[in-house]
FIVONU-380648 format. One record per residue (C-alpha): residue in one letter; chain; residue number from 1; z, x, y. Coordinates in nm, 4 decimals, always signed. Each point is the difference from the previous one (the first is absolute). Last residue first. Layout:
BEGIN
R   ronu   kolza   kolvex          z          x          y
R      A       A      NUM          Z          X          Y
...
% end
This chain:
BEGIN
R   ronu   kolza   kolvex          z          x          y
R      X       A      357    +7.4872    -1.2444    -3.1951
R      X       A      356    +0.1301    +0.2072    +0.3167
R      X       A      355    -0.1265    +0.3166    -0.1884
R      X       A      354    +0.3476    +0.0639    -0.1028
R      X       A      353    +0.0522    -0.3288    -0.2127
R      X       A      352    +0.2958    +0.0582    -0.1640
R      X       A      351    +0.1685    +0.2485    +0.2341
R      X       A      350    -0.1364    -0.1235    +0.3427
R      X       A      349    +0.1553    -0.3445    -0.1923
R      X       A      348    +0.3250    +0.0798    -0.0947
R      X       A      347    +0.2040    +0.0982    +0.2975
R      X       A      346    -0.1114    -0.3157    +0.2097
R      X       A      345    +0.0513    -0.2394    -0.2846
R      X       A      344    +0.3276    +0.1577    -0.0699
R      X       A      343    +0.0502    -0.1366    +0.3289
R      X       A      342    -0.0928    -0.3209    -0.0689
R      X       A      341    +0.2388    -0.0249    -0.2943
R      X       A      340    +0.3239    +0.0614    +0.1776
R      X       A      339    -0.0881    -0.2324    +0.2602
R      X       A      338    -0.1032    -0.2679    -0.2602
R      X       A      337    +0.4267    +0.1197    -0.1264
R      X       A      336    -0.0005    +0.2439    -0.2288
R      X       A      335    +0.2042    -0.0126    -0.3762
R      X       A      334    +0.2130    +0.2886    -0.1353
R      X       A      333    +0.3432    -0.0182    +0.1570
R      X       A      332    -0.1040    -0.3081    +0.2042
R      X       A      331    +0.0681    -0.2800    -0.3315
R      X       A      330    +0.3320    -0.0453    +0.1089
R      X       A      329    -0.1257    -0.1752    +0.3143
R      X       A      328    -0.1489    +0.1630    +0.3053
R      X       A      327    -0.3436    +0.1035    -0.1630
R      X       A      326    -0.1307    +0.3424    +0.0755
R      X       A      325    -0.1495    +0.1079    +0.3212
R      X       A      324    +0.3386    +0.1147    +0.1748
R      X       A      323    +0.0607    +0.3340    -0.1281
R      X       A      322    -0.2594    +0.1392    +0.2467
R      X       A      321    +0.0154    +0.3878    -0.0521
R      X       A      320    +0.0808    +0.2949    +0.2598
R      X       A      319    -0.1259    +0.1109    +0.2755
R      X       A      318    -0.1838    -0.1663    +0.3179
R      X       A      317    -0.3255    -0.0654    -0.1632
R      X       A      316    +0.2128    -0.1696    -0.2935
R      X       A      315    -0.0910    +0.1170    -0.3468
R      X       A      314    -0.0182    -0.3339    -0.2601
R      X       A      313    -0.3572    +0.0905    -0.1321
R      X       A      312    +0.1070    +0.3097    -0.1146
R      X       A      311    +0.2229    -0.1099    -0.2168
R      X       A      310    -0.2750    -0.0751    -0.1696
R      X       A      309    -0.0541    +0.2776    -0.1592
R      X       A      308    -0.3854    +0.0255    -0.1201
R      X       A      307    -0.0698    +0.2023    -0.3103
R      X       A      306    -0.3821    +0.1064    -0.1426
R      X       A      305    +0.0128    +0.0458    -0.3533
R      X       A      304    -0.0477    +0.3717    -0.1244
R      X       A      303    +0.2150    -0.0019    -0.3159
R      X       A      302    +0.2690    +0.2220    +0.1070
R      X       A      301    -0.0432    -0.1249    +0.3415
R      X       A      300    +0.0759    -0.3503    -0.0521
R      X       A      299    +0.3189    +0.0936    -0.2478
R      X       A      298    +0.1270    +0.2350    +0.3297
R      X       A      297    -0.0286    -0.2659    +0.2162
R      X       A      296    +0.1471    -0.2729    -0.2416
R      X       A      295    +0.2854    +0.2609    +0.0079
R      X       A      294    +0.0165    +0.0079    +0.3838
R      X       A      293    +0.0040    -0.3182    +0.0720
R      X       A      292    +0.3197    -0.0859    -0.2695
R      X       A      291    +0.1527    +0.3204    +0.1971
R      X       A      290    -0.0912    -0.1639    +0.3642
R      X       A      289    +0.3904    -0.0064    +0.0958
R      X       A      288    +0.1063    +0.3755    -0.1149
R      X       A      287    -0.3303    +0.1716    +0.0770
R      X       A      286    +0.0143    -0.2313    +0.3461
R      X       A      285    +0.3373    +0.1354    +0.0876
R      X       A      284    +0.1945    -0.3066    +0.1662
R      X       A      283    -0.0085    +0.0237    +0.4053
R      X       A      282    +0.1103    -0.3745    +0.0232
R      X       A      281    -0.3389    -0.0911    +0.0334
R      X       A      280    -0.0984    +0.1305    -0.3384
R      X       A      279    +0.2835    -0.1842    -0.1281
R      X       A      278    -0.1441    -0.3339    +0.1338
R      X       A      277    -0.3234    +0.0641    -0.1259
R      X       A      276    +0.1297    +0.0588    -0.3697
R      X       A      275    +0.2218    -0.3045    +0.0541
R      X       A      274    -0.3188    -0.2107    +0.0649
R      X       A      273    -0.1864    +0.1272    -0.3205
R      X       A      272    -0.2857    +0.1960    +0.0585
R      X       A      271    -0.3174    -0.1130    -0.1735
R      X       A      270    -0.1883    +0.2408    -0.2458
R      X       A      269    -0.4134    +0.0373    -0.0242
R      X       A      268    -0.1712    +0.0583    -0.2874
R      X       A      267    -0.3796    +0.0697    +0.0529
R      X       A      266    -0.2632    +0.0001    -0.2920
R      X       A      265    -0.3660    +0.0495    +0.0446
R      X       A      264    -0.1749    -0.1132    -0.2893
R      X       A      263    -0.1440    +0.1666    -0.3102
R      X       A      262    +0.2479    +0.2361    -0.1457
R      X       A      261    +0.3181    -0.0760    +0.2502
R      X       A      260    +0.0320    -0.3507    -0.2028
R      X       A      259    +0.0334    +0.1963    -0.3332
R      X       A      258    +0.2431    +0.2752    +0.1189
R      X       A      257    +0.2439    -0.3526    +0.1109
R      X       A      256    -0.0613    -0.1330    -0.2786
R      X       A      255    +0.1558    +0.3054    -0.1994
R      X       A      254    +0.2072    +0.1492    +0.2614
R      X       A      253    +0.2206    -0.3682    +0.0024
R      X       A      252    +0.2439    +0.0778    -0.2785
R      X       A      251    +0.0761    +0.3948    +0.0641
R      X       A      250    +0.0346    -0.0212    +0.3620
R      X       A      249    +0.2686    -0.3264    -0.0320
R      X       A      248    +0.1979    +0.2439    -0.1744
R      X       A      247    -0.0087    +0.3451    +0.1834
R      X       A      246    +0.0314    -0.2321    +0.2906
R      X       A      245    +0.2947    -0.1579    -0.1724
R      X       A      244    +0.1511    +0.3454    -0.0558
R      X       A      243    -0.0408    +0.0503    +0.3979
R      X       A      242    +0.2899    -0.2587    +0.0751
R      X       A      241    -0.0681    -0.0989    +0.3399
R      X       A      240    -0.2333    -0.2935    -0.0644
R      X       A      239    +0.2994    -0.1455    -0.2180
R      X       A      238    +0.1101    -0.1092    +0.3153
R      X       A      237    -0.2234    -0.2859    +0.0428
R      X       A      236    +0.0687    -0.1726    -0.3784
R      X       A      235    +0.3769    +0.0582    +0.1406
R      X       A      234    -0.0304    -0.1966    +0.3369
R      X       A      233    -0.0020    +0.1962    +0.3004
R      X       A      232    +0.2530    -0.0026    +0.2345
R      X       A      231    +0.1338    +0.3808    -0.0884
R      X       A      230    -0.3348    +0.0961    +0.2165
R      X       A      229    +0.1299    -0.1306    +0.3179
R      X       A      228    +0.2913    +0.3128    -0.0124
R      X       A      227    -0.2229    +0.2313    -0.0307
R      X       A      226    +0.0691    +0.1349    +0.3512
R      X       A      225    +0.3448    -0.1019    -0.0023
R      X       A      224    +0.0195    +0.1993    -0.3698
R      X       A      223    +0.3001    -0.0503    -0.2508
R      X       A      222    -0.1562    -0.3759    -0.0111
R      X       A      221    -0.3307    +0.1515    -0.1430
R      X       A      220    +0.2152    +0.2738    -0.2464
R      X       A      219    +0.1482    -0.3067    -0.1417
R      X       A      218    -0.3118    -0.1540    -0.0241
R      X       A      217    -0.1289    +0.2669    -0.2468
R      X       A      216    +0.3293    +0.0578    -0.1549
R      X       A      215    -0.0631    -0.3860    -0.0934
R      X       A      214    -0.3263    +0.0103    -0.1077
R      X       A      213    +0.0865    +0.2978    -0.2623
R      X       A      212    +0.2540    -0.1816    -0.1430
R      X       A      211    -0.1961    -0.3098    -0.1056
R      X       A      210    -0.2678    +0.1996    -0.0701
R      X       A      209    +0.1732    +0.2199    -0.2453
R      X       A      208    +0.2004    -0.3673    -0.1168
R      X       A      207    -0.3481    -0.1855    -0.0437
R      X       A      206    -0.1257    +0.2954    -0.2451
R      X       A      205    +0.2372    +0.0135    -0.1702
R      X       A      204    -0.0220    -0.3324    -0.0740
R      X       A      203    -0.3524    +0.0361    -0.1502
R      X       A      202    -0.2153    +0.2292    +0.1162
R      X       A      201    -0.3371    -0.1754    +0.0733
R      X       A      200    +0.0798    -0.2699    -0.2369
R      X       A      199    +0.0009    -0.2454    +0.2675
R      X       A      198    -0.2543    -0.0113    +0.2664
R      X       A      197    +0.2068    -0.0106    +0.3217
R      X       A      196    +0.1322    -0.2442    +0.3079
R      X       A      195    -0.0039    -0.2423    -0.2555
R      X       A      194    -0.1414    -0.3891    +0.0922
R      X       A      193    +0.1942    -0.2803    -0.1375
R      X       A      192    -0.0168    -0.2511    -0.2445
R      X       A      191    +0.1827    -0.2603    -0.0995
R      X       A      190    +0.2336    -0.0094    -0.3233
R      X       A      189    +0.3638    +0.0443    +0.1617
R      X       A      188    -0.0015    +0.3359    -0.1037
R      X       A      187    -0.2942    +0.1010    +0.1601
R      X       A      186    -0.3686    +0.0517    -0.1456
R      X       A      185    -0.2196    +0.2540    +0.1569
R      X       A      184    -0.3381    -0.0367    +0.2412
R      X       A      183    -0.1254    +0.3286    +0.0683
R      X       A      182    +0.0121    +0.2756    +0.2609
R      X       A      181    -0.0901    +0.3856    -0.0313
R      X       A      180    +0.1520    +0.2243    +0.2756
R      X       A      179    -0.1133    +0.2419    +0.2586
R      X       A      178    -0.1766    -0.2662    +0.2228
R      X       A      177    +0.3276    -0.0774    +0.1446
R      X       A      176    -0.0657    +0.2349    +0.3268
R      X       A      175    -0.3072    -0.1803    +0.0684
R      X       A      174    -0.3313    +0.1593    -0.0637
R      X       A      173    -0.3242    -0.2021    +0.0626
R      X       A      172    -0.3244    +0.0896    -0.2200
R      X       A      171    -0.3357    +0.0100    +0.1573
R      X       A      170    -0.3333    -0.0213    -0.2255
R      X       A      169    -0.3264    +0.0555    +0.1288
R      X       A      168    -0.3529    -0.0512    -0.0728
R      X       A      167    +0.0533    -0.2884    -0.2703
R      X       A      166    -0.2440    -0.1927    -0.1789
R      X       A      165    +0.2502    -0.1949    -0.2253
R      X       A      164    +0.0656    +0.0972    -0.3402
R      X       A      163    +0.3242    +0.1814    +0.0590
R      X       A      162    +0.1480    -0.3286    +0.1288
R      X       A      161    +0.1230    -0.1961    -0.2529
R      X       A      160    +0.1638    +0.2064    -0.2866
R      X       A      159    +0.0550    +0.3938    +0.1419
R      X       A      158    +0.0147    -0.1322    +0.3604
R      X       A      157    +0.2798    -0.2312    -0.0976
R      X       A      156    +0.1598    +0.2716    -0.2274
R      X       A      155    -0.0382    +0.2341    +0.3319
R      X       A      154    +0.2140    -0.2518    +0.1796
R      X       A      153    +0.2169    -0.0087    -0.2374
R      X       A      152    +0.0983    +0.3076    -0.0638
R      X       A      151    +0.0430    +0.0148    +0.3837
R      X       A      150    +0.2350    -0.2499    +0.0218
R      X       A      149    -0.0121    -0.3174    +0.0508
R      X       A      148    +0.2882    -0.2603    +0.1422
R      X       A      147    -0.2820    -0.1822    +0.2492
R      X       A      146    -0.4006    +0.0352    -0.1132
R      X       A      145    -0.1900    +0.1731    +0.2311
R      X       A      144    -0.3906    -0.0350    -0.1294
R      X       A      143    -0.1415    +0.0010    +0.3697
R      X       A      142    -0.4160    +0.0521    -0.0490
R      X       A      141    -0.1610    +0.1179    +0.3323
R      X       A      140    -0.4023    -0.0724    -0.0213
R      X       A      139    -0.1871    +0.2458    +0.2259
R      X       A      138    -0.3457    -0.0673    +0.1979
R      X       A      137    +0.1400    -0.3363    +0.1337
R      X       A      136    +0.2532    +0.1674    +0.2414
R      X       A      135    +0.2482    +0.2806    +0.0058
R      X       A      134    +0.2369    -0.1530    +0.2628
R      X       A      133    +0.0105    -0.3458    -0.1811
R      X       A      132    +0.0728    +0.2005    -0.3454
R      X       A      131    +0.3191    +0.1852    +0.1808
R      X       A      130    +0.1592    -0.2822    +0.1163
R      X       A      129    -0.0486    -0.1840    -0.3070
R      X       A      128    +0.1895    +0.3577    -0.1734
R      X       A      127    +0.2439    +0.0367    +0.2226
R      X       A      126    +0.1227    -0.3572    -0.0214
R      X       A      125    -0.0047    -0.2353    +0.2928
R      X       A      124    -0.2667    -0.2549    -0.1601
R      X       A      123    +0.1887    -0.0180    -0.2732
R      X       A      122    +0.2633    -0.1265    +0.2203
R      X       A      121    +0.3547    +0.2491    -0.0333
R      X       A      120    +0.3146    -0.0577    -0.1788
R      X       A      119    -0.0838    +0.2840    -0.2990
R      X       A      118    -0.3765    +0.0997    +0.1011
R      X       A      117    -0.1102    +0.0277    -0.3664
R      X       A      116    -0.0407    +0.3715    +0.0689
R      X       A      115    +0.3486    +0.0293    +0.0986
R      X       A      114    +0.1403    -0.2269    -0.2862
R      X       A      113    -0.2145    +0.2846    -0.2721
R      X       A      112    -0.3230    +0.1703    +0.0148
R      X       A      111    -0.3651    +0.0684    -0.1409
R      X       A      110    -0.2636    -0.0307    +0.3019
R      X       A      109    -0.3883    -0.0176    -0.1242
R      X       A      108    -0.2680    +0.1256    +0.2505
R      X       A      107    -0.3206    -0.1477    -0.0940
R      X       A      106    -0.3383    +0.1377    +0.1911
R      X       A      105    -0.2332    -0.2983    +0.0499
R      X       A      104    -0.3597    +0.1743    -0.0317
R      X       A      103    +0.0682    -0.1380    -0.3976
R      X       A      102    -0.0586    -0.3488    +0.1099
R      X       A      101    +0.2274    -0.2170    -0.2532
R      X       A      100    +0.3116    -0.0481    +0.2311
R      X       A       99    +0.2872    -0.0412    -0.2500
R      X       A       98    +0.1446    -0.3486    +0.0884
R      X       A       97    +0.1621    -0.0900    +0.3215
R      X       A       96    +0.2988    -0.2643    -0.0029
R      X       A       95    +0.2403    +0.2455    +0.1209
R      X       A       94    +0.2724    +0.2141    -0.2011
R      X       A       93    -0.1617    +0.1454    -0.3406
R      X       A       92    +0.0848    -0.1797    -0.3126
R      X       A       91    -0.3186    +0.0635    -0.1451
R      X       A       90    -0.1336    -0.3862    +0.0285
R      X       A       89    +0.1012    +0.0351    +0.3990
R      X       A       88    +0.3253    -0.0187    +0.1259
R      X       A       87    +0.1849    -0.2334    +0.2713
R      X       A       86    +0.3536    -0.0123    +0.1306
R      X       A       85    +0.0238    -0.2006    +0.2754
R      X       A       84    +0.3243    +0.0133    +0.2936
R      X       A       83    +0.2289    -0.2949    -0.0117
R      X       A       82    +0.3217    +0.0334    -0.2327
R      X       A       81    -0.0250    +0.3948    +0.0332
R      X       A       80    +0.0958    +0.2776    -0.2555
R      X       A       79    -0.1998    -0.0594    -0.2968
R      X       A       78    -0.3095    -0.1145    +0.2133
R      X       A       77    -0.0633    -0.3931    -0.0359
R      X       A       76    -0.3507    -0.1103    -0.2181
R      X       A       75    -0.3600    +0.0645    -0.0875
R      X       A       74    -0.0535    +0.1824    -0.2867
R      X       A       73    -0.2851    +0.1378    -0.1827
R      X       A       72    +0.1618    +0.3042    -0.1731
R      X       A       71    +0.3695    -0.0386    -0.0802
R      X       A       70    +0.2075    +0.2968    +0.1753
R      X       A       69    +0.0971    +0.2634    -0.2502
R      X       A       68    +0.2739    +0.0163    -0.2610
R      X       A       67    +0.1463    +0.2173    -0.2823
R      X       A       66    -0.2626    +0.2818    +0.0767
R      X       A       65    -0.1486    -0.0250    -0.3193
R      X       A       64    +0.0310    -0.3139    -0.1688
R      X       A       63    -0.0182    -0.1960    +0.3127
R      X       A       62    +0.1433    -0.3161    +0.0844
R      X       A       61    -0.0459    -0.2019    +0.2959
R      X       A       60    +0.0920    +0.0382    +0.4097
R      X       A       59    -0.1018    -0.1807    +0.2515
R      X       A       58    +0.2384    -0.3282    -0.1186
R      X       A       57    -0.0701    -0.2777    +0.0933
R      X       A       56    -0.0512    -0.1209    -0.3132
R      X       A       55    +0.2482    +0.0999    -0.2065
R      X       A       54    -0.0493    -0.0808    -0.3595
R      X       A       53    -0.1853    +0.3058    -0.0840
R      X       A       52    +0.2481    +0.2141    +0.1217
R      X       A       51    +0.2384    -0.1755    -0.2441
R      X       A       50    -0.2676    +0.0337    -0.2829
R      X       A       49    -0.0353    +0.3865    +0.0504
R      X       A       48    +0.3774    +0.0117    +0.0350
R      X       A       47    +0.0045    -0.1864    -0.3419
R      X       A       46    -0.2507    +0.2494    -0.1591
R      X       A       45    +0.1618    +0.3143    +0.1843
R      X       A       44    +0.2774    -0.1214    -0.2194
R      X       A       43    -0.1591    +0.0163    -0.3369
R      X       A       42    -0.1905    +0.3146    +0.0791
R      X       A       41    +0.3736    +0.1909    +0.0886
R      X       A       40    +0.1143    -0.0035    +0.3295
R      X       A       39    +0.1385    +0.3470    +0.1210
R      X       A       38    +0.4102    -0.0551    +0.0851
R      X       A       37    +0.1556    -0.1249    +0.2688
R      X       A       36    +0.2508    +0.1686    +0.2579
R      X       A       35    -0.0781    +0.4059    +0.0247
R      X       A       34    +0.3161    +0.1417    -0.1666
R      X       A       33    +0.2988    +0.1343    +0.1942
R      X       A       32    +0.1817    -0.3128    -0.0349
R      X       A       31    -0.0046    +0.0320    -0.4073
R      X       A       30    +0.1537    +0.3039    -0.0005
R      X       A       29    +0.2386    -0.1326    +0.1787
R      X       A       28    +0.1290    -0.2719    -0.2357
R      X       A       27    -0.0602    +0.2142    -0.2809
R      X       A       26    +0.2463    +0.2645    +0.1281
R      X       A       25    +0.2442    -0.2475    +0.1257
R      X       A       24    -0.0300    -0.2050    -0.3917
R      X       A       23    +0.0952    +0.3719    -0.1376
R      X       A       22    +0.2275    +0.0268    +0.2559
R      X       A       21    +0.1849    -0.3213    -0.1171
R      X       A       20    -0.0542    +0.0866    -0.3460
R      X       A       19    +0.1872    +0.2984    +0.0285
R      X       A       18    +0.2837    -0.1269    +0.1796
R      X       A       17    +0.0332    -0.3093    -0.2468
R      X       A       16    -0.0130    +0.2706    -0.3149
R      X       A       15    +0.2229    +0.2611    +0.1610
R      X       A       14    +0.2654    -0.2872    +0.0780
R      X       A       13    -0.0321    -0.1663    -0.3428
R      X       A       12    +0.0639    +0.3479    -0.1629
R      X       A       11    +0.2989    +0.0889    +0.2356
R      X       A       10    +0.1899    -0.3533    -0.0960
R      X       A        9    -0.1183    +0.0517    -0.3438
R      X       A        8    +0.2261    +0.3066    +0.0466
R      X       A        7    +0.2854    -0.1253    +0.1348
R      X       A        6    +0.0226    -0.2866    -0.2684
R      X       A        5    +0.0238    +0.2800    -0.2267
R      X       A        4    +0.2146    +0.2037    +0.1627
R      X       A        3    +0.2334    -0.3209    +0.0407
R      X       A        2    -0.0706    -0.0717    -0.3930
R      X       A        1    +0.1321    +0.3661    -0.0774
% end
C-alpha cells in the first residue's frame, strides 16, 4: 500500500512538473510572438519627452502626436552622416527658407518618410531641392520628409503644423512600409524603442495572424525565381502585400486625405522598392510584384486623386528596370542613390508642373 502510494505521488509530481513546464513553454512563446515594447503611458512619454529634450544634436524632438518630428530651427549633422548639414526652418521644414509671403509664389508641400528626407544623400541632391531649382522662383517647394514616418503621420503633421500654410499642392510619397503606424514604446530593459505598429490594434492576435501571414507570403516569394528578390524585403515592407492592411490603412487615412483633395490638388505618388525592380527584370508578373502599387492605385482612383508610379521613372530605354539607383549599403532596399533621385526628377516634373512651370 505505501509503495502504491509512493508510486502515485511519484505520477502526481510528474504531471504537475510536465504541466508547468509547458505551461511556462506556452507563455514563453507567446510572449515572442508579441510586438517588443509596450505603448508609453503619459508618465513615460514625459521622461522620453525630457530625454529628447536633453539631446542636443539631435534632429529629432518630441511630439505628442506623431511620437517625433524633426526639431524646427535647427542647424546641425544629418541623422545618417557624420559630415553632411541638416538644417530646418522655424516649421521644421528641411532648408533654411521660411514660408515665402508673396501669394503669386505657388507652395507645393512634400509629406514623406527616409526617401523623402534624402536618406545618405546632400540636401542639395534630394528629389525634392532638385526639383525646386528646376521650377524656379515663381513656386516655393516645401520638403517635410521626416525619417521612420509613416503615413499617419505624415498627415498628423499636415493636420497640426502645416494645414495652415498657403498651399497649392500637396504630394505624398509611398514607400512600401507606409502601411503601418509607428511610435516610440518602452522595452524591457527601460529604454525606448520604436514599434513597427500602433498597439492595441488587435492585440496579440493580432501580431500572430500577421506574423503568419508574412511568412507564407515570403515563402511563396522564395518558392518563385522570378519573385524571388521580393522575399528580401524587410517585414514592415512586406506587409504591402497583405490586402487586409490596405483595407486598414484605407479606412484611417480617407478622412484627411478626402479633406486635402477638397480644396487643393492632391497627388500621391509610390516608390518602387529595389527588389520590386529586380523581380520585374527577372520576368516576375507585374500584377504579382506591383500589388502594394496597385492597391494605392485603386484607393487614388476611388477617390479621384491623381497617381504617379514611380517605377516608372526607373524603365531602361533598352528594357527592363535600373536596380542600381538606390543606395549600396543596407539602407539600398528602399533608399536612392543622387542618381536615383535625379531621375525621378526627370519623371516628375512634366507631371507636376506640365506647363513647363
Amino acid at each position: 500500500m505505501k509503495d502504491r502510494s509512493k508510486w502515485l505521488v511519484l505520477i502526481i509530481l510528474i504531471v504537475l512538473v510536465g504541466g508547468g513546464i509547458i505551461i511556462a513553454g506556452v507563455v514563453i512563446w507567446e510572449r515572442s510572438q508579441r510586438t517588443s515594447g509596450i505603448p508609453l503611458d503619459k508618465e513615460k512619454k514625459q521622461i522620453l519627452k525630457k530625454r529628447m529634450e536633453e539631446a542636443p544634436n539631435s534632429i529629432f524632438i518630441f511630439d505628442p502626436y506623431t511620437s517625433y518630428r524633426l526639431k524646427p530651427s535647427f542647424r546641425g549633422l544629418r541623422h545618417d552622416s557624420a559630415t553632411l548639414p541638416h538644417i530646418t526652418n522655424s516649421r521644421g521644414i528641411l532648408g533654411e527658407e521660411e514660408i515665402n509671403p508673396d501669394p503669386s509664389v505657388k507652395k507645393i508641400l512634400f509629406l514623406g518618410d527616409s526617401v523623402t528626407y534624402g536618406e545618405g544623400v546632400p540636401y542639395e541632391d534630394i528629389f525634392v531641392s532638385r526639383l525646386a531649382r528646376q521650377a524656379g522662383n515663381s513656386y516655393q517647394l516645401l520638403n517635410t520628409g521626416c525619417p521612420g514616418w509613416s503615413t499617419h503621420q505624415e498627415l498628423e503633421a499636415y493636420n497640426r503644423y502645416f494645414s495652415d500654410l498657403p498651399i497649392d499642392t500637396v504630394v505624398i510619397i509611398f514607400t512600401l512600409n507606409d502601411l503601418l503606424r509607428f511610435e516610440w514604446v518602452w522595452s524591457n530593459d527601460n529604454s525606448f524603442q520604436m514599434s513597427a505598429e500602433l498597439k492595441g490594434l488587435g492585440g496579440l492576435t493580432h501580431s500572430k495572424l500577421t506574423s503568419r501571414a508574412l511568412k507564407k507570403v515570403r515563402g511563396r516569394f522564395w518558392n518563385q525565381t522570378d519573385l524571388q528578390p521580393l522575399a528580401n524585403l524587410n517585414n514592415t515592407c512586406l506587409n504591402s502585400y497583405l490586402p487586409e492592411k490596405w483595407v486598414d490603412w484605407a479606412n484611417q487615412v480617407q478622412p484627411t486625405i478626402s479633406k486635402i483633395a477638397d480644396d487643393k490638388r492632391l497627388i500621391i505618388a509610390a516608390a518602387p522598392a529595389r527588389p520590386q525592380l529586380e523581380a520585374l527584370n527577372r520576368g516576375g508578373d507585374p500584377g504579382a510584384v506591383l500589388l502594394p502599387q496597385h492597391m494605392l492605385e485603386q484607393f487614388c482612383s476611388g477617390n479621384n486623386i491623381e497617381y504617379i508610379n514611380l517605377v516608372e521613372a526607373f524603365k531602361k530605354q533598352t528594357g527592363g528596370y535600373d536596380s542600381g539607383l538606390f543606395l549600396q549599403s543596407g539602407r539600398g532596399l528602399l533608399h536612392l542613390s543622387s542618381e536615383g533621385h535625379r531621375r525621378v526628377v526627370e519623371y516628375l516634373f512634366p507631371i507636376i508642373f506640365p506647363s513647363g512651370k
